[in-house]
C-alpha positions as CSV (number, residue, x, y, z in Angstrom):
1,X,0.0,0.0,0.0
2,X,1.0,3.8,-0.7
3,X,2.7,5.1,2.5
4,X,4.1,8.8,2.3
5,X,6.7,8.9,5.8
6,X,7.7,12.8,4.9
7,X,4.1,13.3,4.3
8,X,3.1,11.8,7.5
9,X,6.3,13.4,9.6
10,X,5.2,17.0,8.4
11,X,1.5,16.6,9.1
12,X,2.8,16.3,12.5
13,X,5.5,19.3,12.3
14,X,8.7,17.2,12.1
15,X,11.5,18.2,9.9
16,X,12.4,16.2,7.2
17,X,16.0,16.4,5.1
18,X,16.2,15.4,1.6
19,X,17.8,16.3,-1.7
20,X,17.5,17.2,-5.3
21,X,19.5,15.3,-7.9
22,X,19.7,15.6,-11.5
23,X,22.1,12.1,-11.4
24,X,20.6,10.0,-13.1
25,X,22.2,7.0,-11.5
26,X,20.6,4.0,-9.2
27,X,23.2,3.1,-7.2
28,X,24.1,7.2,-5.7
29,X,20.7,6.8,-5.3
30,X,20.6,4.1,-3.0
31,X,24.0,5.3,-1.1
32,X,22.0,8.8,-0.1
33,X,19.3,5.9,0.8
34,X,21.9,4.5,3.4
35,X,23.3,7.8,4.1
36,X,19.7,8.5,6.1
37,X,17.5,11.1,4.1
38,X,14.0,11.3,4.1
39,X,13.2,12.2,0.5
40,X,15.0,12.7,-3.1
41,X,13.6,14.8,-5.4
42,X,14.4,13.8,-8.9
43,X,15.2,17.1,-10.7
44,X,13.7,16.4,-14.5
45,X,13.4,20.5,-15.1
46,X,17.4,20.6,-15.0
47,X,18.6,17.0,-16.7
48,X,17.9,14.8,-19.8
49,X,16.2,12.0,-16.8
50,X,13.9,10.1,-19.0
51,X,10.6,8.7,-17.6
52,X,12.0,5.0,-18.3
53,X,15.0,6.4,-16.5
54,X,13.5,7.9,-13.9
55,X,11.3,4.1,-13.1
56,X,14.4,2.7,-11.9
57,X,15.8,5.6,-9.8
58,X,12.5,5.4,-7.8
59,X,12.8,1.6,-7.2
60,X,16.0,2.3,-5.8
61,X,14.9,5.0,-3.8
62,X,11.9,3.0,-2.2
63,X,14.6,0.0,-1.6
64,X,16.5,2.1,0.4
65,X,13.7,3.8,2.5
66,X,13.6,7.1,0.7
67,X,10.4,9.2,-0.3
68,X,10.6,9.5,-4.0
69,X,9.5,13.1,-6.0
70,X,9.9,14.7,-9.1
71,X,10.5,18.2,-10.3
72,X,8.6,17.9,-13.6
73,X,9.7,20.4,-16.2
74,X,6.3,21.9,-16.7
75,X,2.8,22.4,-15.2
76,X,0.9,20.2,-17.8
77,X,-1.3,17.1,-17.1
78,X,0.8,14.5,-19.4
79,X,3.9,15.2,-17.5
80,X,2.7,15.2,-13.9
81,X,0.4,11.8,-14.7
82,X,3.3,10.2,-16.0
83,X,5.5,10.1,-13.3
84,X,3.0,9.4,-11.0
85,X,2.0,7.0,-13.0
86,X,5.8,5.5,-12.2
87,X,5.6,5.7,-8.7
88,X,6.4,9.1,-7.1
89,X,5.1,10.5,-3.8
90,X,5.7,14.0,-4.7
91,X,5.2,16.4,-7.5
92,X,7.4,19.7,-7.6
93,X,6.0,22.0,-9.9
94,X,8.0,24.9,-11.4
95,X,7.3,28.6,-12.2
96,X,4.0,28.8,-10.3
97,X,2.6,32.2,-10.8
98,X,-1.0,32.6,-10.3
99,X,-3.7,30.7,-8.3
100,X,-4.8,29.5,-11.4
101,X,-1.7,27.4,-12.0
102,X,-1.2,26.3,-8.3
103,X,-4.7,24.7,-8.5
104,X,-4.1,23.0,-11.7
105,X,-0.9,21.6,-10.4
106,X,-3.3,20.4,-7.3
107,X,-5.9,18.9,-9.6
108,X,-3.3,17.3,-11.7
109,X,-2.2,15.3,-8.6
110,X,-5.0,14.1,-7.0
111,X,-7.8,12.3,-8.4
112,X,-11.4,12.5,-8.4
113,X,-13.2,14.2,-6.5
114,X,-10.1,16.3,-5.3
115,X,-8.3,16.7,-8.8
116,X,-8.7,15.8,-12.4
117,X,-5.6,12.8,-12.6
118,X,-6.6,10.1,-15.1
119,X,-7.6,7.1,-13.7
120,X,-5.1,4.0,-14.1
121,X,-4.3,1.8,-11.0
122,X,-2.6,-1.0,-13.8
123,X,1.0,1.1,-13.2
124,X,4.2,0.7,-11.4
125,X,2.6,3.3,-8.9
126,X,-0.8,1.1,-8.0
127,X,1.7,-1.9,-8.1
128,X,0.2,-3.2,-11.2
129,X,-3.4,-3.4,-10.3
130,X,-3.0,-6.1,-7.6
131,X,-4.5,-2.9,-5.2
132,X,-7.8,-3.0,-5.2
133,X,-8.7,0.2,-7.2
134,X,-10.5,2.4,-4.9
135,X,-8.3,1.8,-2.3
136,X,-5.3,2.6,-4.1
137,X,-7.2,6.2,-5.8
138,X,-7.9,7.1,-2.2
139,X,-4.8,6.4,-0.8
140,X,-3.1,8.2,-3.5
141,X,-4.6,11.1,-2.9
142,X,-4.1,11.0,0.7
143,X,-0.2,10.4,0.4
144,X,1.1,12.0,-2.7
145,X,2.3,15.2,-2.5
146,X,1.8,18.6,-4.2
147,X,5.0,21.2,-4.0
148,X,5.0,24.1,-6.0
149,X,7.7,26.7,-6.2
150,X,8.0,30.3,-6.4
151,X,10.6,31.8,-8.6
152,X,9.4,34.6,-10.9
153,X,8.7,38.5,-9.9
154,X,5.2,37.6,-10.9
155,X,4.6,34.5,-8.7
156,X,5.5,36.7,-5.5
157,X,3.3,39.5,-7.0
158,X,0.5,36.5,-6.8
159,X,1.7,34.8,-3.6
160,X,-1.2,35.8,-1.5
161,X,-3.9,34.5,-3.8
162,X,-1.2,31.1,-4.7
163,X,-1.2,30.4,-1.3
164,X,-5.3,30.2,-0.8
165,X,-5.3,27.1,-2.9
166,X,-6.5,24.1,-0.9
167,X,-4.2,21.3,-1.0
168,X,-0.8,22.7,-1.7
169,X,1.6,20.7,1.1
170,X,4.8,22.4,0.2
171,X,6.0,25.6,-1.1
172,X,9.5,26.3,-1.9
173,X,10.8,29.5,-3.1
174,X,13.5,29.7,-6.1
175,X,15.6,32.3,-4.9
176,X,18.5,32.2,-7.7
177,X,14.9,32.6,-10.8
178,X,13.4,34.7,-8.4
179,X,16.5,37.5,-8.4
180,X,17.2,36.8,-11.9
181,X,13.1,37.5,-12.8
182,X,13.4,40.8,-10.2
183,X,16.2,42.3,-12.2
184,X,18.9,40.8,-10.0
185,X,20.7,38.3,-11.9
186,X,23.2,36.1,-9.9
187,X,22.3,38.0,-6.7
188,X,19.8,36.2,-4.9
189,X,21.4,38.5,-1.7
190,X,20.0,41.5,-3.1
191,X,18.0,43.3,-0.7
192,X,15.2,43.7,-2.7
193,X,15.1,39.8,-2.9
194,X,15.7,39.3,0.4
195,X,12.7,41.5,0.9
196,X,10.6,39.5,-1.3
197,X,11.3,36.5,0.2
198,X,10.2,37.5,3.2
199,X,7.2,38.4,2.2
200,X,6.9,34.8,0.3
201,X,8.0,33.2,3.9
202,X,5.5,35.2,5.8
203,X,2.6,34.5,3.8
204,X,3.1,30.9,3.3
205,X,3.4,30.9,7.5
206,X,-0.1,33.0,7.6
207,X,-1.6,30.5,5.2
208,X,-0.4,27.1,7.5
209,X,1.6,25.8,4.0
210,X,5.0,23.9,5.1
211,X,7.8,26.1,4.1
212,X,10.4,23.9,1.8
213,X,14.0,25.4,2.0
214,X,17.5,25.1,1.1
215,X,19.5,22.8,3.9
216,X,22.7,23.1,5.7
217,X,24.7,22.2,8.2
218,X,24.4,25.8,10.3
219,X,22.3,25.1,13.4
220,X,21.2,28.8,13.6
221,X,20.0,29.3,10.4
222,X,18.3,25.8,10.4
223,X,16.7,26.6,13.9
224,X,15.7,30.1,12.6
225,X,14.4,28.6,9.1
226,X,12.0,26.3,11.3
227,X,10.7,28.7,13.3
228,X,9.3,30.7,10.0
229,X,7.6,27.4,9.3
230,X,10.4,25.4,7.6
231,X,10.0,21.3,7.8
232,X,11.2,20.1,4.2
233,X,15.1,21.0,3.7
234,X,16.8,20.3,0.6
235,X,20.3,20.0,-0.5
236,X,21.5,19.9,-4.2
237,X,23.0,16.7,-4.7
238,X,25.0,17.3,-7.2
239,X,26.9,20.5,-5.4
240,X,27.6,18.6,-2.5
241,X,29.0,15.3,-4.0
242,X,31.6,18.4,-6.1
243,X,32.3,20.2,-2.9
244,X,32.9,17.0,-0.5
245,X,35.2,16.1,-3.1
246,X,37.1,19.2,-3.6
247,X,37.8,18.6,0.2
248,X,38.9,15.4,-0.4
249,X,41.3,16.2,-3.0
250,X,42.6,19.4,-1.1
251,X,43.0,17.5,2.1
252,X,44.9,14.7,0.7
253,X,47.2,17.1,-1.2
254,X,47.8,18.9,1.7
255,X,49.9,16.0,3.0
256,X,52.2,15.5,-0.1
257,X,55.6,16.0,0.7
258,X,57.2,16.8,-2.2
């Protein structure tokens, strides 16, 4: 049967620590499995994954205990059923901008009578049908996931009506689009950003929506990012397999003698 854990730990305000990867590769897959972290998102917007690609990196993300989710590349129904369809817990939508678009992404999720989702239970996702079918369309729509992101001038303009939109779980802000859509390219420090993301942060507290944001290793600015209604942190996959490397490398260099 289809059990969320990171659904069911922020429903009851814990914290949960995942990633974002655009590797397409099973095995780091199941070694950030072992390494103890809630959730992967696979990153589809920024990587050639492939939705036969992307069936095998969720097997070996369930194998190893960890929540699989998927940035799709765009807010259309054919993209969001189909890897659902494949087995995903979570849908991260891009570019939301209006309240329009956050409750089609919602209604692209769930089925009926809270969404519009085709109905298939013969997939990977309703483990090929041997789930008896309203069973497996209820618990779908009880466990999967809805994240949307805000990362455009105009999605922050529309933030207060965005956020009104019943059955949004998550909303992570985009603060490297965000600065580039304000006028600010490369400087997501920008005051005016920083500004607006406040705002973003604020509102999504008012409305009760779990704040996603970027994780770290600082305990004050993880402490501080939970108490504006943080639970989902994420870290880039790809950036720290780089940077623990470039340590590596340095350290080990560091000892050469000659």
């Amino acid at each position: 049967m289809i059990k969320n854990e990171v659904k069911e730990k922020i429903r009851k305000g814990k914290p949960c620590v995942g990633l974002i990867s655009n590797l397409a590769c099973a095995s780091l897959t199941e070694i950030f499995g072992i390494a103890g972290f809630d959730f992967i998102i696979f990153d589809m917007e920024h990587s050639t994954i492939s939705e036969e690609t992307l069936e095998g990196l969720i097997r070996a993300a369930k194998l190893k205990g960890l929540v699989p989710m998927v940035r799709v590349r765009k807010n259309d129904g054919g993209s969001i059923m189909g890897v659902l369809d494949a087995g995903c817990l979570g849908v991260m939508i891009p570019e939301v901008e209006s309240k329009e678009e956050a409750q089609q992404a919602v209604e692209k999720t769930k089925y009926r009578p809270s969404g519009k989702r085709g109905v298939n239970w013969k997939t990977i996702a309703g483990e090929w049908g041997s789930i008896a079918p309203a069973e497996y369309l209820q618990a779908a729509n009880d466990q999967i996931m809805t994240l949307i992101q805000i990362e455009t001038a105009k999605g922050f303009q529309n933030v207060e009506e965005i956020v009104k939109v019943k059955g949004i779980d998550v909303l992570i802000i985009g603060p490297s689009d965000l600065s580039a859509s304000m006028g600010y390219p490369g400087n997501p420090k920008h005051p005016e950003v920083t500004k607006a993301i406040d705002k973003i942060i604020q509102t999504t507290q008012s409305a009760g929506i779990v704040l996603g944001r970027d994780g770290s290793s600082n305990k004050e600015a993880m402490v501080e990012a939970q108490k504006k209604g943080a639970l989902l942190f994420v870290s880039n996959a790809a950036a720290f397999i780089l940077e623990n490397s470039q340590q590596i490398v340095k350290g080990i260099r560091g000892t050469f003698i000659s």
